[in-house]
DSSP file (Angstrom, degrees, kcal/mol; ACC not computed):
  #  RESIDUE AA STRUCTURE BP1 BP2  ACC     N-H-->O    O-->H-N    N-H-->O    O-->H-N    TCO  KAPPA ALPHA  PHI   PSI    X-CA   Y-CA   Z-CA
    1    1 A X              0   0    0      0, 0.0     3,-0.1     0, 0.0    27,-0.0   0.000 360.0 360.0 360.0 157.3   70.9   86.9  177.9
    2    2 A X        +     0   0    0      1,-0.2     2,-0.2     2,-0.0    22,-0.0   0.525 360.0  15.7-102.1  16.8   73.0   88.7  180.3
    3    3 A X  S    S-     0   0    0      3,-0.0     3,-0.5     0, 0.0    22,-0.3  -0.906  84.0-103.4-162.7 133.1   76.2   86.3  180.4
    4    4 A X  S    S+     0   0    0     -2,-0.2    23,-0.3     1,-0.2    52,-0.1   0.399 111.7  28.2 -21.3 -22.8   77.3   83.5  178.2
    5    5 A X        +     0   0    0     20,-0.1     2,-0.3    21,-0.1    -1,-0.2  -0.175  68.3 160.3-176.0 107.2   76.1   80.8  180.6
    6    6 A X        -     0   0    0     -3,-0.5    23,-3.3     1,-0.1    24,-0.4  -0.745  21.5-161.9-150.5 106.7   73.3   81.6  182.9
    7    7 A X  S    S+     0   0    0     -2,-0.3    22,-0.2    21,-0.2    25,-0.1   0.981  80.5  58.7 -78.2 -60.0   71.3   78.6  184.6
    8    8 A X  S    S-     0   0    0     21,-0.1    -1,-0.1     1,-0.1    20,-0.0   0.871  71.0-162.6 -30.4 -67.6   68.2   80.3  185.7
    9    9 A X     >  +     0   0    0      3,-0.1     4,-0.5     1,-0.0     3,-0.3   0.877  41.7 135.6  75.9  20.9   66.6   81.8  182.3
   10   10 A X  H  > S+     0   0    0      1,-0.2     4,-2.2     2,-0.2     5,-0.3   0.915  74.8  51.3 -76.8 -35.5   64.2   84.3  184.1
   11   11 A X  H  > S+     0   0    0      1,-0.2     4,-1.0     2,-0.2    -1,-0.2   0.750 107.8  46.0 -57.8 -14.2   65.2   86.8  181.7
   12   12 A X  H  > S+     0   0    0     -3,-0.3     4,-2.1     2,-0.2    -1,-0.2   0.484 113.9  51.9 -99.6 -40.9   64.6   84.7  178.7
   13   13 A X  H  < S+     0   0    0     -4,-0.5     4,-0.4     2,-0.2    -2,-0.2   0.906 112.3  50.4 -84.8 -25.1   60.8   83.6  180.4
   14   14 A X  H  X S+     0   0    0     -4,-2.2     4,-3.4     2,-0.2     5,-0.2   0.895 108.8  46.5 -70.7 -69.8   60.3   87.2  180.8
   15   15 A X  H ><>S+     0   0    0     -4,-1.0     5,-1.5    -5,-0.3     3,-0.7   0.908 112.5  53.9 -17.8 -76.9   61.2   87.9  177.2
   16   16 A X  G ><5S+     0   0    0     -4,-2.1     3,-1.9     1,-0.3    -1,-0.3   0.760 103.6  52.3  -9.2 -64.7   59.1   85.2  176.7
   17   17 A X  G 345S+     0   0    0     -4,-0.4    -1,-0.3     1,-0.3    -2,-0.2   0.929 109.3  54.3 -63.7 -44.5   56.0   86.8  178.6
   18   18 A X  G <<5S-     0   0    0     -4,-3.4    -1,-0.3    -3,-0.7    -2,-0.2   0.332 113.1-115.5 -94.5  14.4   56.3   89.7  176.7
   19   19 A X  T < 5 +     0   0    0     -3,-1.9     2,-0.3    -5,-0.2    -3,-0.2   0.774  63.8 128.4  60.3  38.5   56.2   88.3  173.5
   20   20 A X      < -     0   0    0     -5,-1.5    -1,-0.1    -6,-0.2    -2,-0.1  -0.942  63.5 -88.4-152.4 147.5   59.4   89.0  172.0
   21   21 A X        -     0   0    0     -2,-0.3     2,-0.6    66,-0.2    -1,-0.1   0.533  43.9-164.7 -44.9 169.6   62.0   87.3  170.3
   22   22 A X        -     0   0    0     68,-0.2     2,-1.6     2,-0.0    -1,-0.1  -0.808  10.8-170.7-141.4 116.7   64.4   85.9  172.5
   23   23 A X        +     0   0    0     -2,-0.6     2,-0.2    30,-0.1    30,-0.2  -0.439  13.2 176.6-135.3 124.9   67.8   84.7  171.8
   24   24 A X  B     -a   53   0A   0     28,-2.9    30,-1.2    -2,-1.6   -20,-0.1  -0.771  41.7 -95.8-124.2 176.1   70.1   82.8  174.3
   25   25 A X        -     0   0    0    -22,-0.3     6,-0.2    28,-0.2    30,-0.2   0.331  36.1-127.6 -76.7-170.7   73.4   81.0  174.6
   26   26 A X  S    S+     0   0    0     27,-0.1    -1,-0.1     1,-0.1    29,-0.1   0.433 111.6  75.3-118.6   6.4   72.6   77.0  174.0
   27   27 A X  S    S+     0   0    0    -23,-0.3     2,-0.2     4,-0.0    -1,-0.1   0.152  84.2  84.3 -36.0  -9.4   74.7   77.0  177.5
   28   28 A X  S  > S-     0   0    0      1,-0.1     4,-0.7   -23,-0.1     3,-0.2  -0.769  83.0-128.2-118.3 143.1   71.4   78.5  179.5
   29   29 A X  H  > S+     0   0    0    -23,-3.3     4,-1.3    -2,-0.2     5,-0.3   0.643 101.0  71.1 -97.1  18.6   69.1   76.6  180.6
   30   30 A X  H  >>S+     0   0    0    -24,-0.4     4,-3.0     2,-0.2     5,-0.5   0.962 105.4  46.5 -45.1 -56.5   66.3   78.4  179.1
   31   31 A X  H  45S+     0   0    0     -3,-0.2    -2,-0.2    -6,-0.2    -1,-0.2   0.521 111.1  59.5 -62.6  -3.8   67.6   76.9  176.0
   32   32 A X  H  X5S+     0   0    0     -4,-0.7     4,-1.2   -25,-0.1     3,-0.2   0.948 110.3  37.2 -27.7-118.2   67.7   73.8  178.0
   33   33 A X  H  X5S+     0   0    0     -4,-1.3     4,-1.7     1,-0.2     5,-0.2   0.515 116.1  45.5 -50.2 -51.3   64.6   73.6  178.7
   34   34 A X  H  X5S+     0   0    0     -4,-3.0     4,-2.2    -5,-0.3     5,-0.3   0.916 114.3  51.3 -67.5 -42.9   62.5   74.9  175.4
   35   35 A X  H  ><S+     0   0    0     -5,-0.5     4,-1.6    -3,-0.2    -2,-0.2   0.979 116.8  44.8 -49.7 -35.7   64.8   72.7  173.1
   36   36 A X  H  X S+     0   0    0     -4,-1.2     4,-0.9     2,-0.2     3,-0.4   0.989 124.1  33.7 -54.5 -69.3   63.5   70.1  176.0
   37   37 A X  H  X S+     0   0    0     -4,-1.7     4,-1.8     1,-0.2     5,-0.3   0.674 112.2  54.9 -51.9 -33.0   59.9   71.3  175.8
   38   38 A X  H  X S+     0   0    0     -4,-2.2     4,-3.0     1,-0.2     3,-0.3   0.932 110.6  50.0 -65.4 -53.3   59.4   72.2  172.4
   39   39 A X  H  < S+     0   0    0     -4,-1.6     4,-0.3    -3,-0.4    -1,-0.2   0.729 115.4  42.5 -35.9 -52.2   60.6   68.5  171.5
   40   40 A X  H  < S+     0   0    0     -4,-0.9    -1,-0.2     2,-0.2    -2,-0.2   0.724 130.5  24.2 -93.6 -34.8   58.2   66.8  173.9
   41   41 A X  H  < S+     0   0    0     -4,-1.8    -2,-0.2    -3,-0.3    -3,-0.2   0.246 133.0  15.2-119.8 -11.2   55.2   69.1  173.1
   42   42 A X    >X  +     0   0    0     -4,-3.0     3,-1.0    -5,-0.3     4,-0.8  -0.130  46.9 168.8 177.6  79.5   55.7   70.5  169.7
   43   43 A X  T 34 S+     0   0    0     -4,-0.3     3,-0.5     1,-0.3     4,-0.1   0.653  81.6  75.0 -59.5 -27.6   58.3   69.0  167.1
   44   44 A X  T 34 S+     0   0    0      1,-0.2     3,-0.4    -6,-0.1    -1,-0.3   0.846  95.2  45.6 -77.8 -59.9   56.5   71.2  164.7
   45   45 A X  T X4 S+     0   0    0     -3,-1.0     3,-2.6     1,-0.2     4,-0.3   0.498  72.5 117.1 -59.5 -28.4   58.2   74.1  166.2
   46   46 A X  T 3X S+     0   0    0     -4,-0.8     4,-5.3    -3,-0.5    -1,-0.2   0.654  83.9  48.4  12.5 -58.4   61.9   72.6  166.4
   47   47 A X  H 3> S+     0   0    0     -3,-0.4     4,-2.1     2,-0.3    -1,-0.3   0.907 107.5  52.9 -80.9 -41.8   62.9   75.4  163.9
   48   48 A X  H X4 S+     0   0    0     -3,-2.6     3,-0.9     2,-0.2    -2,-0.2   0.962 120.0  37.4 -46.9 -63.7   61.1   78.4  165.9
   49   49 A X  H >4 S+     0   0    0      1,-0.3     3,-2.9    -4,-0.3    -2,-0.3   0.818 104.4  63.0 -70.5 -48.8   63.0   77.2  168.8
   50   50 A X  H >< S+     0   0    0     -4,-5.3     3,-1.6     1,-0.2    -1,-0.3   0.870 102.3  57.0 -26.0 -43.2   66.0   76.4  167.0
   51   51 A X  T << S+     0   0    0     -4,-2.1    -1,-0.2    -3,-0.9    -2,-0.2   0.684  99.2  60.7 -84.7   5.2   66.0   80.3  166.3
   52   52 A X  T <  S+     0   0    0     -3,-2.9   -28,-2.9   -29,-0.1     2,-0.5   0.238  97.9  60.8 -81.7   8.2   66.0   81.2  170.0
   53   53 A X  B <   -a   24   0A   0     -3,-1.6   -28,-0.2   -30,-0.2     2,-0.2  -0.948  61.0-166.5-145.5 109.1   69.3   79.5  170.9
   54   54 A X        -     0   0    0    -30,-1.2     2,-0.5    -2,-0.5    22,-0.1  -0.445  29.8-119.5 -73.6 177.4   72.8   80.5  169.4
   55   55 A X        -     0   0    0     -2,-0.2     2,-0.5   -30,-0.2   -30,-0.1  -0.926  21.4-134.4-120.6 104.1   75.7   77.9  170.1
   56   56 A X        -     0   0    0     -2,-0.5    16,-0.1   -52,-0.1     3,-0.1  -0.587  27.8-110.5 -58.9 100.5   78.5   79.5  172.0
   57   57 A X        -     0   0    0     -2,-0.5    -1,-0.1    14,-0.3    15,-0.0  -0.232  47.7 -87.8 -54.7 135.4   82.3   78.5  170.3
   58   58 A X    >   -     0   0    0      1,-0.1     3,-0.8     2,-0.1    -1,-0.0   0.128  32.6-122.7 -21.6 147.5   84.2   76.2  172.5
   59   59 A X  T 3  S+     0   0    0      1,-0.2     4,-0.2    -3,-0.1    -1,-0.1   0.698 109.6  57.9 -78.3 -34.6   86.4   78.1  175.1
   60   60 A X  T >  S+     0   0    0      2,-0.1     3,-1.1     3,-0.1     2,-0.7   0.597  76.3 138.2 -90.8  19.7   89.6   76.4  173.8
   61   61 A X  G X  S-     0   0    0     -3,-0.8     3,-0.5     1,-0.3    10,-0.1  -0.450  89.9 -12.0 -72.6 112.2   89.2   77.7  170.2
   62   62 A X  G 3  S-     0   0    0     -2,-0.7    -1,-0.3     1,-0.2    -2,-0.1   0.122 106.3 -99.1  90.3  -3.6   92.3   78.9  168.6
   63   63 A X  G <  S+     0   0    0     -3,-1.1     2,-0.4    -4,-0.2    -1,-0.2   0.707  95.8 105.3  79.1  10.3   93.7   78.5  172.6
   64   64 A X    X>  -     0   0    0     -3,-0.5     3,-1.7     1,-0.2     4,-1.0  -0.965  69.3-141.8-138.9 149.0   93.1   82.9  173.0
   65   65 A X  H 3> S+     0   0    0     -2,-0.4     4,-2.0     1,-0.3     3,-0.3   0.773 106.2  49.5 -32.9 -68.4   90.5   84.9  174.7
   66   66 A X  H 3> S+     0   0    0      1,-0.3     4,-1.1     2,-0.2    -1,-0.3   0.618 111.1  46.4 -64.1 -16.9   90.5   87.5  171.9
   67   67 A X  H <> S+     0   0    0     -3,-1.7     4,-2.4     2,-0.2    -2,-0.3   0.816 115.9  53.8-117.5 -46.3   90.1   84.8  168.9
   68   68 A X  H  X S+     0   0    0     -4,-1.0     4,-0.9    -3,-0.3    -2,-0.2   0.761 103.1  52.7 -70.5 -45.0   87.3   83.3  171.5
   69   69 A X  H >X S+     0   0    0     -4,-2.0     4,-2.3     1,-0.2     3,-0.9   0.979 108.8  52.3 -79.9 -53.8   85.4   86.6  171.7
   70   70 A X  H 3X S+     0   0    0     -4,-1.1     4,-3.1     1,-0.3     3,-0.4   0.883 101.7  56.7 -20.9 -66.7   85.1   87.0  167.9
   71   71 A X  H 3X S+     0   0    0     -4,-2.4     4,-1.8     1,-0.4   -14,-0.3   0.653 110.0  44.8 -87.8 -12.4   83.8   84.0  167.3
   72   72 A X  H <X S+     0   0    0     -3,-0.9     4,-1.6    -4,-0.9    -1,-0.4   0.943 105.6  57.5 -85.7 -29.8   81.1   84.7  169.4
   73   73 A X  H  X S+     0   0    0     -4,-2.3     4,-0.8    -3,-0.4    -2,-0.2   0.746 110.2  42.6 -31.1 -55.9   80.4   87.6  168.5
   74   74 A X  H >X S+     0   0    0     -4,-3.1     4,-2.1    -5,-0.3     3,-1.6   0.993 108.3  59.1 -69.7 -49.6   79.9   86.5  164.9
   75   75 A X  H 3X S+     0   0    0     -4,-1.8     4,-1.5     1,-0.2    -2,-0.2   0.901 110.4  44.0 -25.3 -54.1   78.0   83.6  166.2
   76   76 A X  H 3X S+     0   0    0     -4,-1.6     4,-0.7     1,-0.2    -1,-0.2   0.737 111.3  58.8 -64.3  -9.7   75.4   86.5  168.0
   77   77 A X  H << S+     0   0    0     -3,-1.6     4,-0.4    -4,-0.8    -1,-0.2   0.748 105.3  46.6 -96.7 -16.5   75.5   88.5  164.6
   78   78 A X  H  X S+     0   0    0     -4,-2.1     4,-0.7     2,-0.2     3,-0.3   0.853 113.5  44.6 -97.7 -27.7   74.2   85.7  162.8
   79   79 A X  H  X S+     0   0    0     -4,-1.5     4,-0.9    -5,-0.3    -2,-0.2   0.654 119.8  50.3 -31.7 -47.4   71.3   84.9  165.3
   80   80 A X  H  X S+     0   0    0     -4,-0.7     4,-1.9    -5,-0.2    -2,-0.2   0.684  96.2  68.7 -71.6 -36.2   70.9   88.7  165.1
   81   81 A X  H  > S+     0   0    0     -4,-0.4     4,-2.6    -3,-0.3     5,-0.2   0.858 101.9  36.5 -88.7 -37.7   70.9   89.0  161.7
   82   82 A X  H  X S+     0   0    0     -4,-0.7     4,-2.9     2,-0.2    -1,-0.2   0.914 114.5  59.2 -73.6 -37.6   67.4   87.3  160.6
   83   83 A X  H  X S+     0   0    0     -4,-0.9     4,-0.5     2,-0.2     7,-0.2   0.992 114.2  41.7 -47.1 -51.7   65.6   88.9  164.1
   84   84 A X  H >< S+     0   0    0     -4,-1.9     3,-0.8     1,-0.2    -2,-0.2   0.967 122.8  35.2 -57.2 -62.2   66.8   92.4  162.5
   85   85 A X  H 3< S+     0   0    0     -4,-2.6    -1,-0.2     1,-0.2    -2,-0.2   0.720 135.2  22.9 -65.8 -29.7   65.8   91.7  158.7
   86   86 A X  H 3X S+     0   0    0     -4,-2.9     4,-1.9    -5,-0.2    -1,-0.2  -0.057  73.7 151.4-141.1  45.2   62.8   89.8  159.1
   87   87 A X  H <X S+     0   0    0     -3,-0.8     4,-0.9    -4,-0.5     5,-0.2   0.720  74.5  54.6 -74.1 -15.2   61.4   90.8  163.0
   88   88 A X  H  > S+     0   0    0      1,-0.2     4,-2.3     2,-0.2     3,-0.4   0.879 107.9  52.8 -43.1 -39.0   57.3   90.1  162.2
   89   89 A X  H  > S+     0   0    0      1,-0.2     4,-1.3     2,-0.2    -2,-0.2   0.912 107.4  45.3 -72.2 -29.2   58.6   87.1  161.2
   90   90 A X  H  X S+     0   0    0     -4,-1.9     4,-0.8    -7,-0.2   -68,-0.2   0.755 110.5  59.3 -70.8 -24.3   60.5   86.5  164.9
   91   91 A X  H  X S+     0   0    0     -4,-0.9     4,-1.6    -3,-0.4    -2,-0.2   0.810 105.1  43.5 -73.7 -54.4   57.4   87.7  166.7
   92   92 A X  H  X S+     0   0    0     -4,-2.3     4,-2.4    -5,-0.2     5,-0.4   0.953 104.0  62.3 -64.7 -63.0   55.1   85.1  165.4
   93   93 A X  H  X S+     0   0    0     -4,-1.3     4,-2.0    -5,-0.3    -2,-0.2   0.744 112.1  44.7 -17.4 -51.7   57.6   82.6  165.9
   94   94 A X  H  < S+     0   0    0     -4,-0.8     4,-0.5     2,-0.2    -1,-0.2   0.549 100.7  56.5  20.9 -91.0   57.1   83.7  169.5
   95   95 A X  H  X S+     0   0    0     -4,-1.6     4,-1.5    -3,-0.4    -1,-0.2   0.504 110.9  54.4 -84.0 -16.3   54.0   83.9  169.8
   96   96 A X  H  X S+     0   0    0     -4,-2.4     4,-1.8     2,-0.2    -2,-0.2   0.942 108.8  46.9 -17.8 -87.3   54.2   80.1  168.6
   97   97 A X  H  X S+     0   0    0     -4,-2.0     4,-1.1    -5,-0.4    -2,-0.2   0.766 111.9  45.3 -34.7 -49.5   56.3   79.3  170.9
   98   98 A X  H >> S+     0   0    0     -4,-0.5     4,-2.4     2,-0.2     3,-0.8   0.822 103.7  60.9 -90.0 -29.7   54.6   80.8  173.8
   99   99 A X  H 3< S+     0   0    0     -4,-1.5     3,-0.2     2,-0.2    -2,-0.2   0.987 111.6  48.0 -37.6 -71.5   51.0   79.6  173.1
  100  100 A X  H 3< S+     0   0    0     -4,-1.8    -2,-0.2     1,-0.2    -1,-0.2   0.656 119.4  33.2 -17.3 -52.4   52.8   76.2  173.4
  101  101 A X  H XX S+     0   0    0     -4,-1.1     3,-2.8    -3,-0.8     2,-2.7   0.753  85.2 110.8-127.2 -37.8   54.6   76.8  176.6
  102  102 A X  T 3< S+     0   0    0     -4,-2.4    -1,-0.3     1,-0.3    -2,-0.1   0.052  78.6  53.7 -29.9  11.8   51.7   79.1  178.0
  103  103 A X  T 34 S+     0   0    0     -2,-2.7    -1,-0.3    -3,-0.2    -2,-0.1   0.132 100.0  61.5-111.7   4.4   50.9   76.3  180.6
  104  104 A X  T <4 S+     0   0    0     -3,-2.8    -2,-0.2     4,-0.1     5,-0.1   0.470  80.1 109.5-100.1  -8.0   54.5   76.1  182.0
  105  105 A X  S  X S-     0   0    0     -4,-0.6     4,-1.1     1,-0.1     5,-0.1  -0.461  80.8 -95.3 -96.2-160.3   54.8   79.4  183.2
  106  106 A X  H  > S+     0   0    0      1,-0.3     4,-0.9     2,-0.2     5,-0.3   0.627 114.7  46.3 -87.5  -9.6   54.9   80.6  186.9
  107  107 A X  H  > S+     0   0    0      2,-0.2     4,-1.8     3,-0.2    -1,-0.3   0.929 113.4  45.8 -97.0 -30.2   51.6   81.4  187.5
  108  108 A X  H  4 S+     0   0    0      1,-0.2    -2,-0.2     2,-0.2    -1,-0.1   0.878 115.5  48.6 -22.7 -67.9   50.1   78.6  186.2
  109  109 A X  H  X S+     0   0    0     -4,-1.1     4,-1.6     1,-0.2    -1,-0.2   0.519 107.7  54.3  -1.2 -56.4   52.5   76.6  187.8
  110  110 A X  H  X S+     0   0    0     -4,-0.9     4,-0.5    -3,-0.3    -2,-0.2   0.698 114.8  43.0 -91.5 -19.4   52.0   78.5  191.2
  111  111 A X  H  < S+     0   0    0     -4,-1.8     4,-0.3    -5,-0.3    -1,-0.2   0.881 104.2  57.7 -85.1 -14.5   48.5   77.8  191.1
  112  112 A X  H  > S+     0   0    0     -3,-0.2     4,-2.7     2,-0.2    -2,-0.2   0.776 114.9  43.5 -88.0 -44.0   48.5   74.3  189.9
  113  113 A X  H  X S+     0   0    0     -4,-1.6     4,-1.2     1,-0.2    -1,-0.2   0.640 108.1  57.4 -77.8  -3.2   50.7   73.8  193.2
  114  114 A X  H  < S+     0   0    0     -4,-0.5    -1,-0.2     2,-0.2    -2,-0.2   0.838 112.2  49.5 -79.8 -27.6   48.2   76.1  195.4
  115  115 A X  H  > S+     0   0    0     -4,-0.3     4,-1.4     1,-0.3    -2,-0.2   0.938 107.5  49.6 -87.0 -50.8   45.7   73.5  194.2
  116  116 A X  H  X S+     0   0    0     -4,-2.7     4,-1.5     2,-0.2    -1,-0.3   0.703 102.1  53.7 -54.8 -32.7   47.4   70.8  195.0
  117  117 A X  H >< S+     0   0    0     -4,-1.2     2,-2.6     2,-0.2     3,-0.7   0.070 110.1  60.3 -70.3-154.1   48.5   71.4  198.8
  118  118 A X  H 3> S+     0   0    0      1,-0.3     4,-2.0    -2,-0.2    -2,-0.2  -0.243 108.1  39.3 -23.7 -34.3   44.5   71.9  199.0
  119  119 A X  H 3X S+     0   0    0     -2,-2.6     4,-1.3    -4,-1.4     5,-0.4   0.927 118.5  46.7 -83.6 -23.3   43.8   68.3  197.7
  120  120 A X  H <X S+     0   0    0     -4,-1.5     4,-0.9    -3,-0.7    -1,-0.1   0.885 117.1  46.9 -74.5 -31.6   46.8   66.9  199.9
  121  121 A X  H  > S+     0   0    0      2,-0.2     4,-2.9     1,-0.2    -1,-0.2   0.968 116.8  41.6 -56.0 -76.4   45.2   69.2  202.9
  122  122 A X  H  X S+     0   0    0     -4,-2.0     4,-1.2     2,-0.2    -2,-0.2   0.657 118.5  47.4 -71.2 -36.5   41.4   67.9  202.2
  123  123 A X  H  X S+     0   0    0     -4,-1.3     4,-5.1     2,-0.2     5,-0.3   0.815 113.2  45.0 -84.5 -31.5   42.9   64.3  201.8
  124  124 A X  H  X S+     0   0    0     -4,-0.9     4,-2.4    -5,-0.4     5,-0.3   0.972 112.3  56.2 -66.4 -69.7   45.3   64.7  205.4
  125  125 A X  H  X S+     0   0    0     -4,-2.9     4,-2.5     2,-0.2    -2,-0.2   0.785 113.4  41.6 -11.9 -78.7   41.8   66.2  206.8
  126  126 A X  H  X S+     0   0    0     -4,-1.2     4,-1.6     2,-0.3    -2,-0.2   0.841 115.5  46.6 -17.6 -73.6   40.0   62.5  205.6
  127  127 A X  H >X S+     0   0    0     -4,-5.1     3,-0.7     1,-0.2     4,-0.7   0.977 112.1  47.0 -57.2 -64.7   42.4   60.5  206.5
  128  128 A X  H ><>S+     0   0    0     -4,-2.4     5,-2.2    -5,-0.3     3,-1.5   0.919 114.5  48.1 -14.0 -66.4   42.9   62.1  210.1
  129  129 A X  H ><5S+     0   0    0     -4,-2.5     3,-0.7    -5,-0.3    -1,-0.2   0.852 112.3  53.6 -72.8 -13.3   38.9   62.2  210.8
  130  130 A X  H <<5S+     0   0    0     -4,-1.6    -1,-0.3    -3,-0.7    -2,-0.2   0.688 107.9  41.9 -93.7 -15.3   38.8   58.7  209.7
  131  131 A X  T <<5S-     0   0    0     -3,-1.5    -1,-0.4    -4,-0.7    -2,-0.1  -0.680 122.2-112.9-110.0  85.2   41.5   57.1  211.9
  132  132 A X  T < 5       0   0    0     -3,-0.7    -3,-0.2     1,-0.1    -2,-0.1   0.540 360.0 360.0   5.8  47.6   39.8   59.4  214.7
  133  133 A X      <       0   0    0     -5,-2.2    -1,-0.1    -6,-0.2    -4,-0.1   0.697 360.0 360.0-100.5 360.0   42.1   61.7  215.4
């Protein structure tokens, strides 16, 4: 991810798209939102998703900046460490994941809503000819 806490998550969906492992802060809401989905649509996967998300150490830990940066650091290195050593295995996970989630992205999405303004359209149409207007 490209900052420590990032609302959006297009980089992460992108990731995503492209089939490859993905790991963001638990601050973003990409990890938001797949801990959400995953939960709602596939508890099975908990652990896949679990391996997308590191947990970003508290801001007041040890009260300095430098002590702060460490500990995140190690936090990414251990996140880091299984993608590196075992990355077929991060891929499927993945491709898990994204089978799953493969009706939530944006073109799906943007079509599902093209589809809908057409029934609201065809219904407004209906309604209209019917109180003669």
């Amino acid at each position: 991810m490209p900052s420590r806490e990032e609302g959006f998550g297009l980089v992460a969906l992108e990731t995503l798209e492209a089939n490859r492992p993905i790991i963001a802060t638990n601050r973003s809401g990409f990890a938001e939102w797949l801990m959400r989905e995953v939960e709602e649509r596939a508890p099975h996967l908990r652990h896949a998703a679990d391996n997308c998300v590191f947990t970003v150490p508290d801001r007041k830990i040890r009260g300095n900046k430098m002590a702060l940066l460490s500990a995140c650091a190690d936090s990414l290195a251990a996140r880091l460490r299984p993608l590196i050593l075992n990355y077929p295995a991060c891929v499927e996970n993945v491709r898990q994941l994204r089978e799953v989630l493969r009706p939530l992205n944006w073109t799906y999405r943007a079509s599902e809503f093209v589809d809908r303004l057409s029934s609201v359209d065809r219904a407004s149409r209906i309604t209209s000819t019917h109180h003669g207007r």
